[in-house]
C-alpha positions in Angstrom: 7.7 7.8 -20.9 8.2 11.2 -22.4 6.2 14.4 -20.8 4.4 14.6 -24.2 2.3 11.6 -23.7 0.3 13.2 -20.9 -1.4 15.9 -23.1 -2.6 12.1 -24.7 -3.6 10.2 -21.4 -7.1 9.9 -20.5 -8.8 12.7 -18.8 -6.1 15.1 -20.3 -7.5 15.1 -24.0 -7.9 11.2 -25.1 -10.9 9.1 -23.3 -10.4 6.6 -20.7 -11.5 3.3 -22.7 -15.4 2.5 -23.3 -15.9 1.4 -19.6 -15.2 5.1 -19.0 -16.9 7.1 -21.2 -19.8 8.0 -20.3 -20.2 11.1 -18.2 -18.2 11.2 -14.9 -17.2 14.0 -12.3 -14.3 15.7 -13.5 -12.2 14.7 -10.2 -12.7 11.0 -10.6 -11.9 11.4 -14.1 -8.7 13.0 -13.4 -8.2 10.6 -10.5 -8.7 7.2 -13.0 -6.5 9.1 -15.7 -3.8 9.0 -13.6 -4.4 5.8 -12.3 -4.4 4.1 -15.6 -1.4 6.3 -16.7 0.7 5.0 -13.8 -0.6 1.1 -14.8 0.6 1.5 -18.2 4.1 1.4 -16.4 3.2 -1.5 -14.7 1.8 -3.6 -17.6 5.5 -2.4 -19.5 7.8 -4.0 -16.6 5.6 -6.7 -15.2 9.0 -9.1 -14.1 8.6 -6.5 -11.3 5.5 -8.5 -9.9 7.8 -11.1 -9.4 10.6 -9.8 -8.0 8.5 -8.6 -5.6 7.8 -11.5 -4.2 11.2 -13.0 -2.9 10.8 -11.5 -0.1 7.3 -12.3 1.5 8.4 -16.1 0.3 12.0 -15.6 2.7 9.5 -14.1 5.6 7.0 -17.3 5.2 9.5 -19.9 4.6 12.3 -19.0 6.8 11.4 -17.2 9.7 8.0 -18.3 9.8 9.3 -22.2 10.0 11.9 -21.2 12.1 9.8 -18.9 15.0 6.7 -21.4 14.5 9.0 -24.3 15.5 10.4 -22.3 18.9 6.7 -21.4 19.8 7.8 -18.2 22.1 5.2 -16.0 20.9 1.5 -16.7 22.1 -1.0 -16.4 18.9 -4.4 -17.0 20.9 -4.6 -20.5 20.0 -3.5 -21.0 15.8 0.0 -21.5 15.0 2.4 -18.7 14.1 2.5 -19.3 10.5 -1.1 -18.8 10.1 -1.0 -15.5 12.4 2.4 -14.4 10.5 0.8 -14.6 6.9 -1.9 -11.5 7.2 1.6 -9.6 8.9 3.4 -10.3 6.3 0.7 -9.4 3.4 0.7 -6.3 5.4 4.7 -5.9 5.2 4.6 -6.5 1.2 2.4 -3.7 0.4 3.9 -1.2 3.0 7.2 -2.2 1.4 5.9 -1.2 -2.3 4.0 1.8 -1.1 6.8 3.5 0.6 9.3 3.9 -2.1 6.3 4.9 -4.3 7.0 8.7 -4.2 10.0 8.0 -5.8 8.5 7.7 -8.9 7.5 11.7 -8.6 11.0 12.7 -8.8 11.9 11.1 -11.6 8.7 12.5 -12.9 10.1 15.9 -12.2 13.0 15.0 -14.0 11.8 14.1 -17.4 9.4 17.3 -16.9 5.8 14.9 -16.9 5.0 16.5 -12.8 5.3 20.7 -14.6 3.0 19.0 -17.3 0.1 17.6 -14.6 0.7 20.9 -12.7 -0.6 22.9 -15.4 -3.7 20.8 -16.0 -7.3 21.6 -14.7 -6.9 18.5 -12.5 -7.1 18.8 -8.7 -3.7 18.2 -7.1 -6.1 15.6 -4.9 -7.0 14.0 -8.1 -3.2 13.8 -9.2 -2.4 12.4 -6.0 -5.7 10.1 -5.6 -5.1 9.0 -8.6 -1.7 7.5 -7.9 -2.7 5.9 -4.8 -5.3 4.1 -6.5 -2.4 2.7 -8.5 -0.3 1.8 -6.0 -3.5 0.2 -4.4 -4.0 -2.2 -7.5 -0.2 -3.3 -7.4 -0.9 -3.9 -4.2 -3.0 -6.8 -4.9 -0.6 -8.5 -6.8 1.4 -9.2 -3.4 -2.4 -10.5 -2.2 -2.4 -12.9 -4.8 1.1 -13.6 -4.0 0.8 -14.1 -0.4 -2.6 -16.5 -0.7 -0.2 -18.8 -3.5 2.2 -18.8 -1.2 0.1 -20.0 1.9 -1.7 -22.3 0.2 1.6 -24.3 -1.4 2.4 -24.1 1.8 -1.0 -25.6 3.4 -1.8 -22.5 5.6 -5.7 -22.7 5.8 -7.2 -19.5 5.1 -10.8 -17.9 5.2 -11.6 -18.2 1.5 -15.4 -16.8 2.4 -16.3 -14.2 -0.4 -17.1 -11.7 2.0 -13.8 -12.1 4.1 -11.8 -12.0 0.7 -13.3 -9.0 -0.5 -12.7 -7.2 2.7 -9.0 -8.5 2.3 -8.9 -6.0 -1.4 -10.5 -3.7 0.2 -8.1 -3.4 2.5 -4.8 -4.1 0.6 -6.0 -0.9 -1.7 -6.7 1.0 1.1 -3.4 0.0 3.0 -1.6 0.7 0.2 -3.3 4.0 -0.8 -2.5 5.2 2.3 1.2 4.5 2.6 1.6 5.5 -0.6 0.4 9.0 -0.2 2.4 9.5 2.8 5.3 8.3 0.5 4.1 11.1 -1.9 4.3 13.4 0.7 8.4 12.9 1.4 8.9 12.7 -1.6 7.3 16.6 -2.2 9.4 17.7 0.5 13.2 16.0 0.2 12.9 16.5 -3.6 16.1 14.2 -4.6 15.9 10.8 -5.0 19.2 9.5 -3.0 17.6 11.2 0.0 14.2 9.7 -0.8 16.0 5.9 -0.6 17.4 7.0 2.5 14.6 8.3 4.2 12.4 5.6 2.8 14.8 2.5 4.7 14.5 4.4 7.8 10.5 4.4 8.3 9.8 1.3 6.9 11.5 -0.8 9.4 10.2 1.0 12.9 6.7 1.0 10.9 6.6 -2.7 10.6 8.4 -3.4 13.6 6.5 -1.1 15.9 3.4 -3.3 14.6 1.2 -5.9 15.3 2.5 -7.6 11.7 5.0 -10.5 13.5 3.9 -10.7 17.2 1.0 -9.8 19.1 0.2 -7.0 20.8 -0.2 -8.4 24.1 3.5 -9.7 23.9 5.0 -5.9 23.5 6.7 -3.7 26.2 4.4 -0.8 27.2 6.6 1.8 25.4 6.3 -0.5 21.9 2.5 -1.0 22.7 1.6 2.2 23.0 4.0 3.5 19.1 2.0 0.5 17.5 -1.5 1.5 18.4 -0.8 4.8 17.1 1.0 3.2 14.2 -1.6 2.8 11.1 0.0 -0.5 10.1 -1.2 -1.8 12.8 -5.2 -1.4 12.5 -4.5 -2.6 8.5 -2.7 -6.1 9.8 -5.5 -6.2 12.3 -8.3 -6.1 9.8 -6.4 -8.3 7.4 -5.4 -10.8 10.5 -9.4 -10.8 11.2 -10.8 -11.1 7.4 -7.8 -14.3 6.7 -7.8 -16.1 9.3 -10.2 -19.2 9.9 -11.9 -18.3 13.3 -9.5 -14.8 13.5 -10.1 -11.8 15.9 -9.6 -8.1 15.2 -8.0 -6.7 18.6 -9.6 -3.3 17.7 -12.7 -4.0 15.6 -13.5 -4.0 11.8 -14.6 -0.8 12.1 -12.2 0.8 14.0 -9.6 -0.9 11.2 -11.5 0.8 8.6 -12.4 4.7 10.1 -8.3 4.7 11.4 -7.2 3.7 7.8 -9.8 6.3 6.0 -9.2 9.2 8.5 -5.3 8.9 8.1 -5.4 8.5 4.3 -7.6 11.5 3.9 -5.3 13.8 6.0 -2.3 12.8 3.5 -4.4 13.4 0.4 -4.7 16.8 1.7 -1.0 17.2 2.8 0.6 16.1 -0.3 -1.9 17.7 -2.6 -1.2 21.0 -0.9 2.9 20.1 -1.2 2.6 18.7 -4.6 3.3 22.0 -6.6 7.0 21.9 -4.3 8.1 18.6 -6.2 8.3 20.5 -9.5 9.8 23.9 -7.1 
């Protein structure tokens, strides 16, 4: 994609689409023009969708037939495969998110991140904007996940309420993790440190979580990193909102102010660092 096609994308000179044009606030302009610029990559490589998805099939099929036959971990009463699917919905789109902000560097290769820079936008539109994105690929994994379980005759809450919470969710999981991803990437700047900094904090973020085993089965030390760890309040909402007859440890609503709180505070970081990635 070539820096001159931003000066075309919506919000930066060209409109949206019809669904859009009607008068908006100039931030959530800015923020669905970068959304939409960043799905136009998506719709252009969409075998990625399904690449994606090797890997929550391995977690499901293998270690989730293999722990659910040896019955060591306590679920409060459903079997492990049916707790382990929310985990691992919540393991697909931390996975995604985190290497987002790898994107921005190539951005500031080809010269597109100098371009958005000099725009009227608000760096928290730039960077809302592509958390929304990464929100919406997100669901992809949802659909994914719920193929998945049902092939595999996992019985899930299919309530229109409960699914609807799971999006809401799955965007705002994703938002988050994505931003924080933005938020390395302003700061390391090259992308073979990126990867590298990227494998180590996905695995203590989804190991120090709720996502495979329960929190009641952790040593103290690993309780106490997973309640502060925000992965754990998104597989808690999503364990509640899919699961026939689930419980949410900390509440719904607890789930939903962590999740908002902590995305908010790295929409402010990274805009504020986002002038550094073109530095």
């Amino acid at each position: 994609m070539k820096a001159e096609a931003i000066g075309k994308a919506p919000g930066f000179g060209a409109p949206l689409g019809g669904w859009a044009r009607r008068e908006l606030p100039g931030a959530v302009r800015d923020t669905l023009a970068i959304a939409d610029i960043e799905l136009r990559k998506l719709r252009r490589d969409p075998i990625e969708l399904f690449t994606r998805a090797v890997q929550p099939a391995l977690w499901l099929l293998v270690f989730g037939q293999v722990f659910g036959r040896i019955r060591a971990i306590p679920t409060g009463g459903i079997d492990y495969l049916t707790f382990l699917v929310p985990g691992i919905l919540a393991q697909s789109v931390l996975f995604i998110a985190i290497f987002y902000g790898i994107n921005v560097i190539w951005e500031k290769d080809l010269g597109i991140v100098q371009k958005l820079l000099v725009s009227p936008a608000p760096r928290t539109a730039l960077v809302l904007g592509k958390a929304l994105s990464a929100g919406i690929r997100g669901l992809a994994q949802g659909i994914i996940i719920y193929v998945l379980a049902s092939l595999m005759r996992i019985r899930l809450n299919f309530a229109p309420w409960h699914v609807l919470g799971v999006v809401f969710f799955i965007i705002l999981g994703s938002a988050l993790f994505s931003t924080f991803s933005l938020a390395v990437a302003c700061i390391v700047r090259t992308r073979e440190r990126f990867m590298g900094i990227g494998q180590v904090l996905t695995m203590p973020l989804f190991f120090a979580s709720n996502a495979i085993y329960p929190l009641a089965s952790m040593p103290g030390w690993v309780r106490d990193l997973a309640i502060v760890n925000p992965l754990s309040y998104q597989v808690d909402a999503l364990r509640f909102l899919m699961v026939q007859g689930g419980q949410s440890v900390f509440g719904l609503a607890q789930d939903c102010w962590v999740l908002v709180v902590v995305l908010a505070a790295f929409v402010l970081l990274t805009g504020w660092l986002y002038p550094n990635v073109a530095a």
